[in-house]
Each structure stands twice: as structure tokens, then as C-alpha cells.
N, C-alpha and C positions, 0 to 999 in steps of 0.2 A: 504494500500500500504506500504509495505516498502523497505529500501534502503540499497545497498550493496556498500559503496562507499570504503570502506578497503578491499573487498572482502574477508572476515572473518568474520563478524558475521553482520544479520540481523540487522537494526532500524527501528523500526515500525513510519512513519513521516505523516500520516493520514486515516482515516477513512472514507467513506460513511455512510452514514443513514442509521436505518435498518430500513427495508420494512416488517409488518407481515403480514403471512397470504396471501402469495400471489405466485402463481408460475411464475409468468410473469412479474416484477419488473420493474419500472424504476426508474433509477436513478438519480437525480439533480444535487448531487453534482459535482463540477470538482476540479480535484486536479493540482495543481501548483508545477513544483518542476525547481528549477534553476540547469543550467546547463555549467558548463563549454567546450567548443569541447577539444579533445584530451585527457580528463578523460574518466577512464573505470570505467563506474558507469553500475549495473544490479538493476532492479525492480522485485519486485516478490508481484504481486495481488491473494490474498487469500479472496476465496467465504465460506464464513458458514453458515448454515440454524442453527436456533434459533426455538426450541422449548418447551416451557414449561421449561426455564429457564436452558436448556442443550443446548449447542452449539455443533455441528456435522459439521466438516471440508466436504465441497464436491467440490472443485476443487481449484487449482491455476495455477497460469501462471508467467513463467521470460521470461522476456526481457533484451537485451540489450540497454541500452538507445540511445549509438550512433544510432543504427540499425533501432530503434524506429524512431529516429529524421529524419534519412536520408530518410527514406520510405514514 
């Protein structure tokens, strides 16, 4: 996960486990991130498959955090 709290450039603020070998993953971890209301903070979740010591980007996602929280 990382955070866009300047809206300029990415911080990458934590990680998940990686899972090998598996098309169907679940995952334990949960991430924590404090939040102020009336900050414009964006989140952006980025999936990579790992193999054979090559990492291959295959999807991501932003959020607005407000957007997140209110929903």
C-alpha cells in the first residue's frame, strides 16, 4: 500500500505477505493507517506476481481515502 498525503509523490507505508504459488491467495495481513477527516489523502494498492525471483506488476487500485471511509 502506499500513500499520497502531499499529492506528489508516492510513500510506500506497508506491505502484505507474499503468497507463492498460488492463484487464489488469501491474505492475513490488515493494514492500519491513521486518518485525519478533512485531509485529502489517496491510497494506491499495487498486486505483483513473483516468479522465479522476477516481479511482474499485474494490477493496482486508488482510492480516495475520504471516499473509502464514508462508504
Amino acid at each position: 500500500m502506499k500513500w499520497k498525503a502531499t499529492q506528489q509523490e508516492w510513500t510506500k507505508v506497508d506491505q502484505s505477505e507474499v503468497i507463492y504459488d498460488n492463484l487464489d491467495p488469501n491474505y492475513s495481513h490488515h493494514f492500519n493507517v491513521i486518518y485525519n477527516m478533512g485531509q485529502i489523502v489517496q491510497l494506491k494498492f499495487e498486486i505483483d506476481d513473483i516468479d522465479n525471483n522476477t516481479k511482474q506488476s499485474i494490477g493496482e487500485a486508488e482510492i480516495n481515502l475520504a471516499k473509502l471511509v464514508m462508504s
